[in-house]
PQR file with spaces between the fields and no chain letter, atoms N, CA, C, O and H, PARSE charges and radii, in Angstrom:
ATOM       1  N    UNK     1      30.094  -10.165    7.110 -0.4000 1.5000
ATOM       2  CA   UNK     1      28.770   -9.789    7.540 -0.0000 2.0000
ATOM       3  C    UNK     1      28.559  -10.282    8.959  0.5500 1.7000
ATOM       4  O    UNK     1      29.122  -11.324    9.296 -0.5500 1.4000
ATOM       5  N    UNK     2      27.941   -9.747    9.657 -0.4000 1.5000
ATOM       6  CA   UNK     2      27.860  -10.096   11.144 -0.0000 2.0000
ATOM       7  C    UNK     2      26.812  -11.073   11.165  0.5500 1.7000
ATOM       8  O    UNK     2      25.989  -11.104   10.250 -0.5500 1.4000
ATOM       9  H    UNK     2      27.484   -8.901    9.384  0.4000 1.0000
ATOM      10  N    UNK     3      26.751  -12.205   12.528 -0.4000 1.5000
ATOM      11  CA   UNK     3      26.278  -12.774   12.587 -0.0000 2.0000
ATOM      12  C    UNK     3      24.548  -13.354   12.808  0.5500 1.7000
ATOM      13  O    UNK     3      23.951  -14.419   12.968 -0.5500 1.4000
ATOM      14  H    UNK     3      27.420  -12.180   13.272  0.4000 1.0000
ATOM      15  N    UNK     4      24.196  -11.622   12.672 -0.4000 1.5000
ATOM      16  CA   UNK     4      22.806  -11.342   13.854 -0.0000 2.0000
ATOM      17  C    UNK     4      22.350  -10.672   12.555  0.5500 1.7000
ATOM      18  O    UNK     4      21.525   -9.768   12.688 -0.5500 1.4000
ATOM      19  H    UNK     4      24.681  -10.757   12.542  0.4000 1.0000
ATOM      20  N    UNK     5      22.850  -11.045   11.050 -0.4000 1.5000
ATOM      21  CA   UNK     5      22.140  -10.361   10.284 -0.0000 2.0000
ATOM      22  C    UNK     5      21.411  -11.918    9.662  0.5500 1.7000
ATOM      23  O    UNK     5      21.744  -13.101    9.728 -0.5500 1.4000
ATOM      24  H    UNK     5      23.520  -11.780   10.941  0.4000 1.0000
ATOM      25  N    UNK     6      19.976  -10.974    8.896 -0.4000 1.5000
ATOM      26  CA   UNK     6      19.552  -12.126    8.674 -0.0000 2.0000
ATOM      27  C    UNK     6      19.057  -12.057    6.546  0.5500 1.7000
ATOM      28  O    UNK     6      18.802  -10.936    6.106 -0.5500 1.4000
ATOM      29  H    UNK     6      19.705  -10.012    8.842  0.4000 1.0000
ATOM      30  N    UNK     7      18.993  -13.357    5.482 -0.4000 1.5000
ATOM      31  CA   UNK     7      18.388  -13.155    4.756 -0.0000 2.0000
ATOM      32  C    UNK     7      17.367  -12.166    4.191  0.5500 1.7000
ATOM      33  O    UNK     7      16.241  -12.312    4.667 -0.5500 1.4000
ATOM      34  H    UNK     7      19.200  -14.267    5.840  0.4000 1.0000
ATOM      35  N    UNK     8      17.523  -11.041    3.144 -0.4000 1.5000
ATOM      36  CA   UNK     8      16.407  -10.571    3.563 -0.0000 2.0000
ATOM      37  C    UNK     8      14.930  -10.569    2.290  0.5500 1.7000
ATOM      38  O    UNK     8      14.082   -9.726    1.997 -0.5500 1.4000
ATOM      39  H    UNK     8      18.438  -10.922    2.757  0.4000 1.0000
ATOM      40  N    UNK     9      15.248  -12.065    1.787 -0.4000 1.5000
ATOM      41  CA   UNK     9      14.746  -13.180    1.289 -0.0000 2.0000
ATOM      42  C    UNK     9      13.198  -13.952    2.200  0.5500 1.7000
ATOM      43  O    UNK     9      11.973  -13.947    2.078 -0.5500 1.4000
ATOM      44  H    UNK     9      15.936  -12.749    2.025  0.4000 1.0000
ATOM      45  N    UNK    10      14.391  -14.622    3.226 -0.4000 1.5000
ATOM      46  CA   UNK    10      13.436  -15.658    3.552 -0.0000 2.0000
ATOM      47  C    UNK    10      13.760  -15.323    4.958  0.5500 1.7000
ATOM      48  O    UNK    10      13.039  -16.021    5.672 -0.5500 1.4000
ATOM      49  H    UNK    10      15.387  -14.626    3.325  0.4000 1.0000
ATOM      50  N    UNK    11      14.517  -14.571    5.657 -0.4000 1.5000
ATOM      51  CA   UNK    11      14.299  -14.206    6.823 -0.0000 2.0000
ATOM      52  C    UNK    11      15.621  -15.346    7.712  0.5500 1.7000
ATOM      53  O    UNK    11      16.145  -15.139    8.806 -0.5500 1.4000
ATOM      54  H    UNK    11      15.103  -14.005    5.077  0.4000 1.0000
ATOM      55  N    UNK    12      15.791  -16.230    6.997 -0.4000 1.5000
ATOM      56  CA   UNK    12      16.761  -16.913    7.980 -0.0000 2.0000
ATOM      57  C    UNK    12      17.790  -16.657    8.644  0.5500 1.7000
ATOM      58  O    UNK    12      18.215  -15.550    8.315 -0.5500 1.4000
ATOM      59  H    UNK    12      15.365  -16.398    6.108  0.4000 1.0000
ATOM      60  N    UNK    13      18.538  -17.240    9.590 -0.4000 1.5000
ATOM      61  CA   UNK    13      19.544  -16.293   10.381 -0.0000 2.0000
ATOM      62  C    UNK    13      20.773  -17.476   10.620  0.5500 1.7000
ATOM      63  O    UNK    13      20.662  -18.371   11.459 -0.5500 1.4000
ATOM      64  H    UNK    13      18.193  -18.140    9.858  0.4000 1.0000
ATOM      65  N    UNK    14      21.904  -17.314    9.766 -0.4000 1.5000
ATOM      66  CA   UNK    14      22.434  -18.133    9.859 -0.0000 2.0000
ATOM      67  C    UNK    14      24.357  -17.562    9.049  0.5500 1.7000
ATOM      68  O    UNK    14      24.682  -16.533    8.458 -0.5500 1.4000
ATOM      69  H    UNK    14      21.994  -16.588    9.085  0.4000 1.0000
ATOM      70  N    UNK    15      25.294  -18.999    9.490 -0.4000 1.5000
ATOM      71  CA   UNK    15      26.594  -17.837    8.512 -0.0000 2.0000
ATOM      72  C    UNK    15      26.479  -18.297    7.260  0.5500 1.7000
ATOM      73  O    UNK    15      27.518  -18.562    6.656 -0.5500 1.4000
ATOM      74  H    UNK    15      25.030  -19.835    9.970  0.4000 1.0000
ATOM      75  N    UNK    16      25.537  -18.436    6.787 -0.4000 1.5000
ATOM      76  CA   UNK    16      25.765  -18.717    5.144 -0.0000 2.0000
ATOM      77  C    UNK    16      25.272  -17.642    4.617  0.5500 1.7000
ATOM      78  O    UNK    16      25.584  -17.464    3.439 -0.5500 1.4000
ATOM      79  H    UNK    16      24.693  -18.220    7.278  0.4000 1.0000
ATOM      80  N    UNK    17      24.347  -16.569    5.288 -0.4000 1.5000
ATOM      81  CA   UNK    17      24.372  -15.082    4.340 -0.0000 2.0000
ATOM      82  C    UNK    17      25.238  -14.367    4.114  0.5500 1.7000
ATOM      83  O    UNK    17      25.886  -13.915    5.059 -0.5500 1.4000
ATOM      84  H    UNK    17      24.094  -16.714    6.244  0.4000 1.0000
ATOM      85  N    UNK    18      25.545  -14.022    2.809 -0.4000 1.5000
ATOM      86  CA   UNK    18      26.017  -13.327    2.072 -0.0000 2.0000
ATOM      87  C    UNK    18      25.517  -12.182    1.839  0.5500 1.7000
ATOM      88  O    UNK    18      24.291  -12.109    1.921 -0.5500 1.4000
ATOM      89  H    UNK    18      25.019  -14.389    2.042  0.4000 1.0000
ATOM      90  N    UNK    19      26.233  -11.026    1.506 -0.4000 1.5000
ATOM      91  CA   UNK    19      26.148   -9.913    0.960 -0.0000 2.0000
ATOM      92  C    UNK    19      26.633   -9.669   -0.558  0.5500 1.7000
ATOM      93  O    UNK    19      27.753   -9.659   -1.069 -0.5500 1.4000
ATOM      94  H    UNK    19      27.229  -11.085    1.440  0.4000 1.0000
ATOM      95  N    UNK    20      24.937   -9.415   -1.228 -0.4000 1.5000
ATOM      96  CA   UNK    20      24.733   -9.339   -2.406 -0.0000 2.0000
ATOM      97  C    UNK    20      24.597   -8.190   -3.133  0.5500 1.7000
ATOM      98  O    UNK    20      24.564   -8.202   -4.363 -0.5500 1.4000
ATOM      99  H    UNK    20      24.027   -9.423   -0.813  0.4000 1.0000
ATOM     100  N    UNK    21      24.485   -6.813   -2.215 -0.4000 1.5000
ATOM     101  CA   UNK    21      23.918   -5.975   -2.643 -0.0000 2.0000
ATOM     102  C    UNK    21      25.622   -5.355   -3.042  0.5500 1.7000
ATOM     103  O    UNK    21      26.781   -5.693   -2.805 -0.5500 1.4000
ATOM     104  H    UNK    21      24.512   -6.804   -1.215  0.4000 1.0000
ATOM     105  N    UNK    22      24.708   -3.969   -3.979 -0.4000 1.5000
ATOM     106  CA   UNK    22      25.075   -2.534   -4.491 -0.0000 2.0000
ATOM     107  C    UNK    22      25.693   -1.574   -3.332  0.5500 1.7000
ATOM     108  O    UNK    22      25.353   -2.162   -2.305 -0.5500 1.4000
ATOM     109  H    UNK    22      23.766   -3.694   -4.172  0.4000 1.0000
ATOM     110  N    UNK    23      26.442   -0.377   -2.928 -0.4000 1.5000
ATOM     111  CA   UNK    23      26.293    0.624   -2.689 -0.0000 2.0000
ATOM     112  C    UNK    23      24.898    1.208   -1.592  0.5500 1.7000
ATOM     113  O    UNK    23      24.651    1.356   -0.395 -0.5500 1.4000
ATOM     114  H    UNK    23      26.718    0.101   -3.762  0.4000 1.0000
ATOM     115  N    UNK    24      24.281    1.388   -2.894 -0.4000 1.5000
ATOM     116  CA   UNK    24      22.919    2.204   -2.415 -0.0000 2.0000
ATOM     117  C    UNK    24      21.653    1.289   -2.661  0.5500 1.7000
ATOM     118  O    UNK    24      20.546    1.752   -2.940 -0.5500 1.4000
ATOM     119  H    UNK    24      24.482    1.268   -3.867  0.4000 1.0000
ATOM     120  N    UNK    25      22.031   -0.545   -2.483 -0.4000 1.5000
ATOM     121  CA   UNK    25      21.058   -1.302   -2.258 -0.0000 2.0000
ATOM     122  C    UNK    25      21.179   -2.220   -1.900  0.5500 1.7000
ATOM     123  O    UNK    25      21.015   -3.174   -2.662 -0.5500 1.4000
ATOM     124  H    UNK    25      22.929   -0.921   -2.256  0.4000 1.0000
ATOM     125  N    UNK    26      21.524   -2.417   -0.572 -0.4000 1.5000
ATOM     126  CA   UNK    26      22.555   -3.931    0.346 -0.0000 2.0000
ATOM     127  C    UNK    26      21.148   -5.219    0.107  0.5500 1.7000
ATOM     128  O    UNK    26      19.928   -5.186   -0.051 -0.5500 1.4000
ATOM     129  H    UNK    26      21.657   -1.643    0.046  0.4000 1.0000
ATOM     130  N    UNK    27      21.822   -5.868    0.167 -0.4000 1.5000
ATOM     131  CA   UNK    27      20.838   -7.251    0.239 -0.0000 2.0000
ATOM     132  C    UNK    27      21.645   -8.240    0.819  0.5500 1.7000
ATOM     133  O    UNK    27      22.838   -8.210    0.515 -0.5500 1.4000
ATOM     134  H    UNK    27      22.813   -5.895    0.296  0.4000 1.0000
ATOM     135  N    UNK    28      21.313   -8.979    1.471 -0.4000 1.5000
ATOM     136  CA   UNK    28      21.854  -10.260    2.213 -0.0000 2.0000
ATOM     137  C    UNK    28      21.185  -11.223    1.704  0.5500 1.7000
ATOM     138  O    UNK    28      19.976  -11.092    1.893 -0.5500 1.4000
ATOM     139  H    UNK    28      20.344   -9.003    1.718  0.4000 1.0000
ATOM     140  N    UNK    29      21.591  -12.480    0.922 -0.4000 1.5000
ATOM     141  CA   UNK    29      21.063  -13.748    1.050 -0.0000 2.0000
ATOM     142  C    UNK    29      21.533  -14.814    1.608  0.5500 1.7000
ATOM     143  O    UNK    29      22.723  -14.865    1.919 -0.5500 1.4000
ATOM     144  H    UNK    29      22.573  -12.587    0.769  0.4000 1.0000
ATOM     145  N    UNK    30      20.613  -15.933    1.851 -0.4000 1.5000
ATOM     146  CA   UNK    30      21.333  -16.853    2.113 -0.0000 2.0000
ATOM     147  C    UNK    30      21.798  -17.671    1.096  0.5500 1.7000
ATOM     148  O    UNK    30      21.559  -17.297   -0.052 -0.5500 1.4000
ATOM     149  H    UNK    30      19.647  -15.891    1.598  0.4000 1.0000
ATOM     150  N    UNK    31      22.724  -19.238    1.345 -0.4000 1.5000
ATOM     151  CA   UNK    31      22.968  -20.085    0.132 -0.0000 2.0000
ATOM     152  C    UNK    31      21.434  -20.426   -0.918  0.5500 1.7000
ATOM     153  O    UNK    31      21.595  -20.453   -2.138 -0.5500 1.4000
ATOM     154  H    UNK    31      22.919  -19.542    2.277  0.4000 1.0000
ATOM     155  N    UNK    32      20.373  -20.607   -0.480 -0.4000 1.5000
ATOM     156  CA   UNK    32      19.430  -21.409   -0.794 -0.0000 2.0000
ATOM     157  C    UNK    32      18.430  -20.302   -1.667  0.5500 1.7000
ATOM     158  O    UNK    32      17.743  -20.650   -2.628 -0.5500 1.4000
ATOM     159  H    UNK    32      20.241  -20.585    0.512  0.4000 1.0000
ATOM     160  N    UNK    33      18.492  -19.006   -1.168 -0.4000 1.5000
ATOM     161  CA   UNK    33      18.042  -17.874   -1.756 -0.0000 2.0000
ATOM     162  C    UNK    33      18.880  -17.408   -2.917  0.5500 1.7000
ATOM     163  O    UNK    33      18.431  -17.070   -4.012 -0.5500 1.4000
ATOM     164  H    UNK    33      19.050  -18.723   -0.387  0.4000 1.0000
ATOM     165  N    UNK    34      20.210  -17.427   -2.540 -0.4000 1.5000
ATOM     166  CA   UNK    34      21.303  -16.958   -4.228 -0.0000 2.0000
ATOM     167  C    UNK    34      20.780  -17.827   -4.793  0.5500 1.7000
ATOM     168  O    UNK    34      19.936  -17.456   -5.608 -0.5500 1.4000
ATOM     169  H    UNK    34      20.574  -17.702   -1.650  0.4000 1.0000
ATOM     170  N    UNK    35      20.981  -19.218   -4.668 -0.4000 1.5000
ATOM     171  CA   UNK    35      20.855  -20.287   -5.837 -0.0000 2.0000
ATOM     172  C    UNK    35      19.644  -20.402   -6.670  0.5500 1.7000
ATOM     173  O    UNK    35      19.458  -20.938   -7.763 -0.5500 1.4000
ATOM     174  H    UNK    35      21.667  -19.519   -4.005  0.4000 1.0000
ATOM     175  N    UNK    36      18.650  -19.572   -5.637 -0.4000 1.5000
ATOM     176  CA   UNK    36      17.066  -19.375   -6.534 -0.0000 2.0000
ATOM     177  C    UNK    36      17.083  -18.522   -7.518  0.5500 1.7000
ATOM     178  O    UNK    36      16.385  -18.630   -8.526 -0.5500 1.4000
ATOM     179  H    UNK    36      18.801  -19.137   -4.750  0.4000 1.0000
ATOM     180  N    UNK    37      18.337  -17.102   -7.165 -0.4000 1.5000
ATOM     181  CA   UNK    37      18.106  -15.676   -7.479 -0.0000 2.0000
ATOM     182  C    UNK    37      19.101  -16.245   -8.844  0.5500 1.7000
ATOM     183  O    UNK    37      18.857  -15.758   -9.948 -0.5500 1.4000
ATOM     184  H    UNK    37      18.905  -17.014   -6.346  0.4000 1.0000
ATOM     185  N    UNK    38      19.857  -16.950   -8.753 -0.4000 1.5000
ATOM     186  CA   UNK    38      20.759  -17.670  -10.003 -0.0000 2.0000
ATOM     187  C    UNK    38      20.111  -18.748  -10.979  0.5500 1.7000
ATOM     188  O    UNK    38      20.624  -18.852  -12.093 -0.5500 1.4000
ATOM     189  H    UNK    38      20.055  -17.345   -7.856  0.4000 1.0000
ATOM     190  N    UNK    39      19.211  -19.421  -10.712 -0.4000 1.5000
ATOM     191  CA   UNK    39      18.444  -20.374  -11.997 -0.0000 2.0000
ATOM     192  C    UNK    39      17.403  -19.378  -12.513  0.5500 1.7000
ATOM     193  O    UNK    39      17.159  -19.430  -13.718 -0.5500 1.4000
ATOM     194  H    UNK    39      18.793  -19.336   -9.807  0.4000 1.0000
ATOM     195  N    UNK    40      16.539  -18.179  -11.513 -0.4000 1.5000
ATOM     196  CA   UNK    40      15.740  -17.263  -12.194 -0.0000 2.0000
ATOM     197  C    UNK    40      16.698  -16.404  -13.285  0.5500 1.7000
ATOM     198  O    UNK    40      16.409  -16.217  -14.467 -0.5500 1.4000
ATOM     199  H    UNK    40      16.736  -18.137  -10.534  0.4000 1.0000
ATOM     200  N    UNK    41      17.459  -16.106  -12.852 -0.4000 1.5000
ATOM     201  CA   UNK    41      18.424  -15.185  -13.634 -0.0000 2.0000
ATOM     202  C    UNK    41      18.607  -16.114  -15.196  0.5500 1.7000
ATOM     203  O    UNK    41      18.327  -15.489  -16.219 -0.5500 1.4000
ATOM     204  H    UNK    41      17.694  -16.257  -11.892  0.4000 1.0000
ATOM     205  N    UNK    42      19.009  -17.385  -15.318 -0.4000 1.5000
ATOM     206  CA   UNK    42      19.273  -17.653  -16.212 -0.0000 2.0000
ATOM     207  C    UNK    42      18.470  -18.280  -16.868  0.5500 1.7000
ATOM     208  O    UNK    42      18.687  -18.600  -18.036 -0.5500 1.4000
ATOM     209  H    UNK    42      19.236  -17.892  -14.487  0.4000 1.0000
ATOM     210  N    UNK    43      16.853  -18.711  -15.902 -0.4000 1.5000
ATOM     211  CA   UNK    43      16.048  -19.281  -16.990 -0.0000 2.0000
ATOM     212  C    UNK    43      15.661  -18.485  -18.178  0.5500 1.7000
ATOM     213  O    UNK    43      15.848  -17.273  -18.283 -0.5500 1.4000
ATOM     214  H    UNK    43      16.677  -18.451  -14.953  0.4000 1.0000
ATOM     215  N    UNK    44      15.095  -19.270  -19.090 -0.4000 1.5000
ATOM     216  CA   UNK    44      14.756  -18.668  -20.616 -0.0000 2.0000
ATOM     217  C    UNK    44      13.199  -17.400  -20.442  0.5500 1.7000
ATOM     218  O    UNK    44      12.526  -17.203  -19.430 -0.5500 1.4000
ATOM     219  H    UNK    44      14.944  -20.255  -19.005  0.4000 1.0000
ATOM     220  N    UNK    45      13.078  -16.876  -21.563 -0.4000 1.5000
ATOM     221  CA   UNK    45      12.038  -16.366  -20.571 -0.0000 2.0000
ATOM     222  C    UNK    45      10.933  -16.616  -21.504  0.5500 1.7000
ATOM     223  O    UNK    45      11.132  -16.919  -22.680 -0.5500 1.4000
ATOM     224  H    UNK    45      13.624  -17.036  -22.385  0.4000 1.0000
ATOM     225  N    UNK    46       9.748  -16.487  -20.972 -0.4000 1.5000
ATOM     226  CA   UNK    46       8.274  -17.180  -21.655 -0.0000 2.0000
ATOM     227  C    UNK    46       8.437  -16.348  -23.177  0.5500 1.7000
ATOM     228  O    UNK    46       8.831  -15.193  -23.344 -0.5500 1.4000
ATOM     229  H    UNK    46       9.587  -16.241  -20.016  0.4000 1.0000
ATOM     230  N    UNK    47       7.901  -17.552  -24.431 -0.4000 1.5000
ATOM     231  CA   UNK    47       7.694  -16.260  -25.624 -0.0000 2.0000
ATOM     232  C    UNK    47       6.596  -16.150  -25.416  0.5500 1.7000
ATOM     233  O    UNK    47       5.799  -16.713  -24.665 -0.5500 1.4000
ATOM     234  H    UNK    47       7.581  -18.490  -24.296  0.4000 1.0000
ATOM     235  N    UNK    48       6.520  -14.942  -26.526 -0.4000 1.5000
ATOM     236  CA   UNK    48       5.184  -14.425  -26.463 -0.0000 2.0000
ATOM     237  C    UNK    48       4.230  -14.917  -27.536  0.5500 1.7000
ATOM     238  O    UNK    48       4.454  -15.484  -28.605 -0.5500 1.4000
ATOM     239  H    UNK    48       7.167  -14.485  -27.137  0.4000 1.0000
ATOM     240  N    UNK    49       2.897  -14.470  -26.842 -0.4000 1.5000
ATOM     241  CA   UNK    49       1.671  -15.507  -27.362 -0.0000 2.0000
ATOM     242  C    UNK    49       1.747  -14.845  -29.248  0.5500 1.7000
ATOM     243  O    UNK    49       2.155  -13.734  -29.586 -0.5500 1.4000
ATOM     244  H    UNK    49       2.715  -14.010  -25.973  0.4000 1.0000
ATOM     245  N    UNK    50       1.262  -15.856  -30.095 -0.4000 1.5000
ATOM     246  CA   UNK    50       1.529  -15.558  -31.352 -0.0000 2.0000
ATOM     247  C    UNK    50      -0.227  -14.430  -31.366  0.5500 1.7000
ATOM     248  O    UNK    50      -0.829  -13.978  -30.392 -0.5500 1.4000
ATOM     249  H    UNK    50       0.931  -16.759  -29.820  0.4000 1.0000
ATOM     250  N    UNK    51      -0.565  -14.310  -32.833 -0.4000 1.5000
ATOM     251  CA   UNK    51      -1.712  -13.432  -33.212 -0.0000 2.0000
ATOM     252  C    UNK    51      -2.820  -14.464  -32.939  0.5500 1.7000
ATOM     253  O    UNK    51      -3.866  -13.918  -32.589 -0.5500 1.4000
ATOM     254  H    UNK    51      -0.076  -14.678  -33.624  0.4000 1.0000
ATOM     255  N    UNK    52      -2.892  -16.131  -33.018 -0.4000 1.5000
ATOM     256  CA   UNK    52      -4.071  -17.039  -32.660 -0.0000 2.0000
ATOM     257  C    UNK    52      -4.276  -17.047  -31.481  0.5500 1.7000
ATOM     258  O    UNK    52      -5.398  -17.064  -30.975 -0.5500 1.4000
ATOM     259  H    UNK    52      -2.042  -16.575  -33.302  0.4000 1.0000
ATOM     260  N    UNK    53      -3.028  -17.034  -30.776 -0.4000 1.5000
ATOM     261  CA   UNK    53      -3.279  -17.308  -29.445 -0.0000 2.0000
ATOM     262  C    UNK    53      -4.276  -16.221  -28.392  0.5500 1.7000
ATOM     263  O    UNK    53      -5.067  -16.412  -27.469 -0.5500 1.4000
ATOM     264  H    UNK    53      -2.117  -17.020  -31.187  0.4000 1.0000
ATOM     265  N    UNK    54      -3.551  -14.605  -29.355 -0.4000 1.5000
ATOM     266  CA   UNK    54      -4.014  -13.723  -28.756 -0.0000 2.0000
ATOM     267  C    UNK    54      -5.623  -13.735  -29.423  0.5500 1.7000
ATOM     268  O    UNK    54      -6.626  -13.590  -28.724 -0.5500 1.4000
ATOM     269  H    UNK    54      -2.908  -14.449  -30.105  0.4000 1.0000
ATOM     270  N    UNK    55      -5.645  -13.931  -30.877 -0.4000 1.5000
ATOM     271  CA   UNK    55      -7.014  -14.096  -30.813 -0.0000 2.0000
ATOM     272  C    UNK    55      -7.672  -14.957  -29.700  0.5500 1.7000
ATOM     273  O    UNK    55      -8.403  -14.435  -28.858 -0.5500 1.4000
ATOM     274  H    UNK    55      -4.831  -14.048  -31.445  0.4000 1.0000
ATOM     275  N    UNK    56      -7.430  -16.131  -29.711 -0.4000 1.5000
ATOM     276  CA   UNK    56      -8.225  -16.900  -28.605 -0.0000 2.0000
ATOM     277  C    UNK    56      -8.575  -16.524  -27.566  0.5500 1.7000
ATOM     278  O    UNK    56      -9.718  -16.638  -27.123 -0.5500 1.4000
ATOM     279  H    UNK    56      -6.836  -16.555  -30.394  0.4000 1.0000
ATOM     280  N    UNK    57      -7.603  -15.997  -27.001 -0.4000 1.5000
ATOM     281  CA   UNK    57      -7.958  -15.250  -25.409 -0.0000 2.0000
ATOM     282  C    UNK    57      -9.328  -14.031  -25.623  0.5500 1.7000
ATOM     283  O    UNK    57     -10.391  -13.904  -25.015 -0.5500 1.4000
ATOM     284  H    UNK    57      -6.675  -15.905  -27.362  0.4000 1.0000
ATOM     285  N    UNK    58      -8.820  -13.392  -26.574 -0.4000 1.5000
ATOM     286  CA   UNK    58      -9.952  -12.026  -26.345 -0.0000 2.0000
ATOM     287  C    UNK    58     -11.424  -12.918  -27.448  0.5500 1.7000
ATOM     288  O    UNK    58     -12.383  -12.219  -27.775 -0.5500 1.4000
ATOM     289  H    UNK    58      -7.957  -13.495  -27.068  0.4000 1.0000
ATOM     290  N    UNK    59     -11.391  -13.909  -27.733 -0.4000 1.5000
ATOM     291  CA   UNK    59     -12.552  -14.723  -28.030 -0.0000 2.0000
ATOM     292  C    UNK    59     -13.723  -15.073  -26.710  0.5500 1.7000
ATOM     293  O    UNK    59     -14.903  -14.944  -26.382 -0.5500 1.4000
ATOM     294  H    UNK    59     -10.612  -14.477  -27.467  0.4000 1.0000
ATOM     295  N    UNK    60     -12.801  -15.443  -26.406 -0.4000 1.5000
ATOM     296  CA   UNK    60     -12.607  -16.438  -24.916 -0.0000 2.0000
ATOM     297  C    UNK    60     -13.433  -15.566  -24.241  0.5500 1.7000
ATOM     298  O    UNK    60     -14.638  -15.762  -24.080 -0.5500 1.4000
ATOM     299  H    UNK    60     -11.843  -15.548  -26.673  0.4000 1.0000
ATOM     300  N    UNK    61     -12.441  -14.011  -23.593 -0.4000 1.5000
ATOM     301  CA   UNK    61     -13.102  -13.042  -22.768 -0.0000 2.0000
ATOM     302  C    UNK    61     -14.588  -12.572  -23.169  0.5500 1.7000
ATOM     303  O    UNK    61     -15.471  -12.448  -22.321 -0.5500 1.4000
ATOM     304  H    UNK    61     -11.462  -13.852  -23.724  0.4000 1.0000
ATOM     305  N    UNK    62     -14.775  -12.332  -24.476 -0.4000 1.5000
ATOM     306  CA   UNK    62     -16.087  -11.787  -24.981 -0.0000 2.0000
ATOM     307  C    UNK    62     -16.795  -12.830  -24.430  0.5500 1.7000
ATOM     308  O    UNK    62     -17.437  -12.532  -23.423 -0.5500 1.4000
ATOM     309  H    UNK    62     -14.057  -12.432  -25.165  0.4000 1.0000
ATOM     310  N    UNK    63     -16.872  -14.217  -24.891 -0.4000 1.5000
ATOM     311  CA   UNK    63     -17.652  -14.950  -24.760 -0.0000 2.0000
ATOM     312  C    UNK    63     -18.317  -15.606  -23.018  0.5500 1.7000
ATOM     313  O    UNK    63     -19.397  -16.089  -22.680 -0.5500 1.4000
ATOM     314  H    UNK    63     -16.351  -14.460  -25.709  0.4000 1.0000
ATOM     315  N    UNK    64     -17.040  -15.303  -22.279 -0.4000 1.5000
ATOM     316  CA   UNK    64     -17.251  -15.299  -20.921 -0.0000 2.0000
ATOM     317  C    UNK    64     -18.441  -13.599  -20.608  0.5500 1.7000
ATOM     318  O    UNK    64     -19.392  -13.535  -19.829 -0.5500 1.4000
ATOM     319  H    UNK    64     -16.162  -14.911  -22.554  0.4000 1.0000
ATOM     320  N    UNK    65     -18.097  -12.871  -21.197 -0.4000 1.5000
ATOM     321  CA   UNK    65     -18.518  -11.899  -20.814 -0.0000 2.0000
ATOM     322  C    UNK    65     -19.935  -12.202  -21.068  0.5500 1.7000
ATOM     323  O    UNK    65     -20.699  -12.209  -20.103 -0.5500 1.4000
ATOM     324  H    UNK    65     -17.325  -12.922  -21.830  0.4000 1.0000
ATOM     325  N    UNK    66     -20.462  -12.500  -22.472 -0.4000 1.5000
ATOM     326  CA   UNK    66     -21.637  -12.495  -23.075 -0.0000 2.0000
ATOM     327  C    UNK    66     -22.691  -13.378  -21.850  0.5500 1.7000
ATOM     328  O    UNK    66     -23.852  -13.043  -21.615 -0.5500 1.4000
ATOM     329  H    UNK    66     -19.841  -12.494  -23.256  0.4000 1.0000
ATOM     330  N    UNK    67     -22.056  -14.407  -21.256 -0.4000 1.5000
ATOM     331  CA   UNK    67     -22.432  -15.294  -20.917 -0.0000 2.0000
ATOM     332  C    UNK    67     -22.962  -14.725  -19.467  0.5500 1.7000
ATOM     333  O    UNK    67     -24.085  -15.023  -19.062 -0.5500 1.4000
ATOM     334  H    UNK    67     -21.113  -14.679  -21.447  0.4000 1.0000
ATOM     335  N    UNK    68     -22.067  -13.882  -18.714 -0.4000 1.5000
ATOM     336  CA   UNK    68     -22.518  -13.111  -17.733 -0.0000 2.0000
ATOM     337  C    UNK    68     -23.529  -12.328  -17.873  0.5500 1.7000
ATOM     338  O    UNK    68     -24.460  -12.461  -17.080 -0.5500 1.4000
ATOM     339  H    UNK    68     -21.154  -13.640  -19.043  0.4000 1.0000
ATOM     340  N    UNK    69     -23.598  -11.366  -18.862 -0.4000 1.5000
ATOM     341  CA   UNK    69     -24.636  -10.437  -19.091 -0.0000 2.0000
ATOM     342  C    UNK    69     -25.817  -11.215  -19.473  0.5500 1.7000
ATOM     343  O    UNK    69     -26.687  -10.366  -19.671 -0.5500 1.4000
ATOM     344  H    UNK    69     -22.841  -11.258  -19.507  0.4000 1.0000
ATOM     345  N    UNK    70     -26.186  -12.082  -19.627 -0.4000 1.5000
ATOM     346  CA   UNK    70     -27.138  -13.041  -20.271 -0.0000 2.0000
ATOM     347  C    UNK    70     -27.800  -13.203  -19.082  0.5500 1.7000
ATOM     348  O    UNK    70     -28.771  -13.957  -19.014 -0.5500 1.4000
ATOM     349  H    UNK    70     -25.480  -12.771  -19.466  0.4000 1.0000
């Protein structure tokens, strides 16, 4: 990759970008940007809210609401 290219992440300009991309979707990162794009990749991902939880929320909203219209 040439030298005058830059992250196109975080914008930095330096020889530690890499070329990450596809074909028909180039991406350059740098070291500090892969290593982000690599712990997102493998973190776990949020579960989802059970039937209380979701009750609570739309409790919640009515009651915010009520409170406005009041």
């Amino acid at each position: 990759m040439a030298a005058s290219s830059g992250c196109d992440v975080c914008g930095r300009e330096e020889d530690t970008v890499r070329d990450c991309g596809i074909r028909h979707l180039p991406l350059a990162v740098c070291d500090g940007c892969f290593g982000d794009m690599a712990r997102a990749r493998r973190a776990p991902l949020p579960r989802p809210l059970d039937g209380a939880e979701v009750m609570a929320a739309v409790l919640e909203a009515l009651h915010e609401d009520s409170r406005r219209s009041s």
